[in-house]
C-alpha positions in Angstrom: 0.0 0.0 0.0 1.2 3.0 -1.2 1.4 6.3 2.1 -0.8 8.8 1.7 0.5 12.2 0.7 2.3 14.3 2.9 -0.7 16.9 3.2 -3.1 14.3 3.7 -0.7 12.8 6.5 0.1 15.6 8.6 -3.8 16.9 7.8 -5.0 13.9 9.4 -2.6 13.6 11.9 -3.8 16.9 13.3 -7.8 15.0 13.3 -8.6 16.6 10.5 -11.5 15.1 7.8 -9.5 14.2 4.6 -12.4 12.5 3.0 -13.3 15.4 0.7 -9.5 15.7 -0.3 -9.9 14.8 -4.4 -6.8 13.3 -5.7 -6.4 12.7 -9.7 -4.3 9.6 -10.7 -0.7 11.0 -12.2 -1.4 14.3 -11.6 0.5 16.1 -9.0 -0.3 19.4 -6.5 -0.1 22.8 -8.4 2.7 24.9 -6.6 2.9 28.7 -6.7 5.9 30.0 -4.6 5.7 33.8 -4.2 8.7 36.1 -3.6 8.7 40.1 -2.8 12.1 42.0 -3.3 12.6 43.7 -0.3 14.1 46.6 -2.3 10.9 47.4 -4.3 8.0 45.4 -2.8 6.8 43.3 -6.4 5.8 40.3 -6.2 7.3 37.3 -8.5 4.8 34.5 -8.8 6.3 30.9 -10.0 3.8 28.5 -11.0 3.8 25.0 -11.6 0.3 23.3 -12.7 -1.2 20.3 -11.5 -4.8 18.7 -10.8 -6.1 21.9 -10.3 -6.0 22.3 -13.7 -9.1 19.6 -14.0 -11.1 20.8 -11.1 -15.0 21.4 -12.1 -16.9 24.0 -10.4 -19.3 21.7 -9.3 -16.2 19.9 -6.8 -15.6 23.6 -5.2 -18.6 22.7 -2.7 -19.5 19.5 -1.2 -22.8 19.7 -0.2 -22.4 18.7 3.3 -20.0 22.2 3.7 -20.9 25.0 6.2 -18.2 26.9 6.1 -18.7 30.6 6.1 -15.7 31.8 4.6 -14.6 31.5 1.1 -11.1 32.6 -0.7 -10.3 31.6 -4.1 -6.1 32.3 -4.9 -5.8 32.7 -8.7 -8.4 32.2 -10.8 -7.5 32.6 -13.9 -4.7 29.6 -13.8 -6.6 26.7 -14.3 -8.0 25.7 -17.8 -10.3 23.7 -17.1 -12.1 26.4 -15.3 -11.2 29.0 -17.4 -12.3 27.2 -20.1 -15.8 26.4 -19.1 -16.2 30.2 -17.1 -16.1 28.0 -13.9 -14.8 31.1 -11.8 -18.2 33.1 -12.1 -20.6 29.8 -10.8 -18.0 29.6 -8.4 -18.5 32.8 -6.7 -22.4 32.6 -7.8 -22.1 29.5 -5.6 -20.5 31.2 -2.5 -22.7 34.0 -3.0 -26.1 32.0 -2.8 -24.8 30.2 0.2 -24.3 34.0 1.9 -20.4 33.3 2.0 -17.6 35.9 3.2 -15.4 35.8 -0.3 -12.8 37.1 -1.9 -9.9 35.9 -4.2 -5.8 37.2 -4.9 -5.0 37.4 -8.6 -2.0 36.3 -10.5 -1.6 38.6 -13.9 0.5 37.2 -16.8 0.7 34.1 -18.8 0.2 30.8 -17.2 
């Protein structure tokens, strides 16, 4: 038996739920590191996709979730959503459901 993934390991380890965690066979975690030059305060985004690049709009809320808050880091970098205008149901979504929201933006090519 393959371990679980290192989020899923520590996430659990902590008690948290991991059942709604989707993982998509041979695809890996998108990573964005983020560095700020001290001398001039821009930001330098580096991006490597993953899964999220097939997420669905309709996987953004389980329907058993009652969170209240919702933050969504950089829409415009994953194609499947882009594609299919995923980004505005989203926040239609979290706006029906009377959700706290707001989202950081990424400009550029992906």
């Amino acid at each position: 038996m393959t371990p679980p993934p290192t989020f899923i390991r520590i996430a659990s380890g902590f008690g948290l739920d991991t059942s709604g965690v989707i993982r998509v066979p041979g695809q890996t975690t998108d990573v964005t590191h983020v560095m700020t030059s001290l001398a001039t305060g821009r930001r330098t985004f580096f991006f490597r996709p993953g899964a999220n690049s097939t997420m669905t709009a309709e996987q953004m809320f389980p329907p058993h979730d009652r969170g209240k808050i919702f933050y969504l880091g950089s829409p415009g970098i994953s194609t499947s959503m882009d594609a299919s205008d995923g980004w505005r149901a989203v926040f239609r979504n979290a706006r029906a459901r009377r959700l706290q929201d707001g989202h950081g933006v990424v400009s550029g090519a992906a």
